[in-house]
VMD Tcl script that draws the C-alpha trace (Angstrom):
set ca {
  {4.55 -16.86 46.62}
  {7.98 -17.52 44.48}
  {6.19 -19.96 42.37}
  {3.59 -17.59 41.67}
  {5.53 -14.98 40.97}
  {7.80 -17.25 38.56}
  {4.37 -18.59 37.09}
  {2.96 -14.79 36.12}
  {6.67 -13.96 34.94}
  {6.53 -16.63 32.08}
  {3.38 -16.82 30.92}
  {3.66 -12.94 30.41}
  {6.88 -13.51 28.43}
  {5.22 -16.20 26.38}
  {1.64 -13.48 25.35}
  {3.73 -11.52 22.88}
  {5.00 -15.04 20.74}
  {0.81 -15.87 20.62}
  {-0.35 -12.44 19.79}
  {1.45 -12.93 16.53}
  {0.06 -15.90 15.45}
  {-3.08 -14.56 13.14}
  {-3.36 -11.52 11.14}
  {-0.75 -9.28 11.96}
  {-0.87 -5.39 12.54}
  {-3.73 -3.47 11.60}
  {-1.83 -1.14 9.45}
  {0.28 -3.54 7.88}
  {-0.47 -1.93 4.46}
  {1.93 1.14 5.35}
  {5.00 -0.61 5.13}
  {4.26 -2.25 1.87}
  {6.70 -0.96 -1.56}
  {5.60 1.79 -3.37}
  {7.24 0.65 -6.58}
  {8.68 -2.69 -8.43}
  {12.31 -1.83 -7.95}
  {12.21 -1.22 -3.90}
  {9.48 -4.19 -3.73}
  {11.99 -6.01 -5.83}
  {14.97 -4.98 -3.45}
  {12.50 -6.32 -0.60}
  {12.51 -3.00 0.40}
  {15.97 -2.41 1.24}
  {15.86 1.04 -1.23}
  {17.39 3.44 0.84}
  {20.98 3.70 -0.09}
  {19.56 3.09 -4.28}
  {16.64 5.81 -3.84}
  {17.80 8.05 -6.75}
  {14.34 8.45 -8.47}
  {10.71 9.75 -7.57}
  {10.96 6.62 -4.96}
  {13.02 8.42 -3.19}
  {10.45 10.72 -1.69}
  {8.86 7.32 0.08}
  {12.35 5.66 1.45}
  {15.21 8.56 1.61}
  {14.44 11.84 0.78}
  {17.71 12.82 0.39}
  {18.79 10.93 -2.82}
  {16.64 13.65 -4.72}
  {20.21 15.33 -4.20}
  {21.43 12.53 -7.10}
  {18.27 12.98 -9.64}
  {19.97 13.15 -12.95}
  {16.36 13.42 -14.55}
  {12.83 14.16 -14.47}
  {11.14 11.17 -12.71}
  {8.17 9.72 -12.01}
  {5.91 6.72 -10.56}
  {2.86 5.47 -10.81}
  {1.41 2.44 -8.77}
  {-2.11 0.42 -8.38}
  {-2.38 -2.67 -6.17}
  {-5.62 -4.51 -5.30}
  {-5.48 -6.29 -2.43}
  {-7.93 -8.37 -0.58}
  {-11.45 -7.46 0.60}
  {-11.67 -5.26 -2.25}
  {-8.95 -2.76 -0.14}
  {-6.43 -1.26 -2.90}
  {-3.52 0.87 -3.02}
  {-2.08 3.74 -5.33}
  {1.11 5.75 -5.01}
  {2.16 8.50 -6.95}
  {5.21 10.19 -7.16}
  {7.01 13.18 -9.06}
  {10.04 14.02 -8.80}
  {11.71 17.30 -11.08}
  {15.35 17.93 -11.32}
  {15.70 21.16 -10.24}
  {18.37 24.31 -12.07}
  {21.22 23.22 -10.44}
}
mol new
graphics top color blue
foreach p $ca { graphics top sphere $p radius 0.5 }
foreach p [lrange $ca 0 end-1] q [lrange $ca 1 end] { graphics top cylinder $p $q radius 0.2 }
display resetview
């Protein structure tokens, strides 16, 4: 019964190393950049985000816009799937 139990124990441990072999998550295309700078940053943006990229990786460095901003981004990908992200941001009165 031990060696049964020990058998089920590791093969279960060993299913989640397979089930990333092929493909990858289905919504995979949510965590891609939405601009050259963060994709060029490898999307390590958050403590830089002080333009209209801001609004996809920290909100909060719109505090430290010293200027209108904004962004504009078209990616084809494969299977004829694309992306576009847009983004404004406005300085406000302050």
């Amino acid at each position: 019964m031990r060696t049964l139990l020990a058998v089920a124990i590791l093969s279960a441990l060993g299913l989640p190393a397979a089930a990333g072999g092929r493909g990858g998550a289905p919504v995979n295309f949510l965590l891609m950049d939405g601009g050259a700078r963060p994709a060029a940053l490898g999307g390590s943006y958050v403590s830089l985000a002080d333009d209209s990229n801001a609004l996809h990786y920290n909100p909060a460095g719109l505090a430290f816009l010293e200027r209108n901003d904004a962004s504009f981004m078209h990616a084809d990908h494969f299977f004829g799937k694309s992306q576009e992200y847009v983004g404004l941001a406005l300085k406000g009165p302050l």
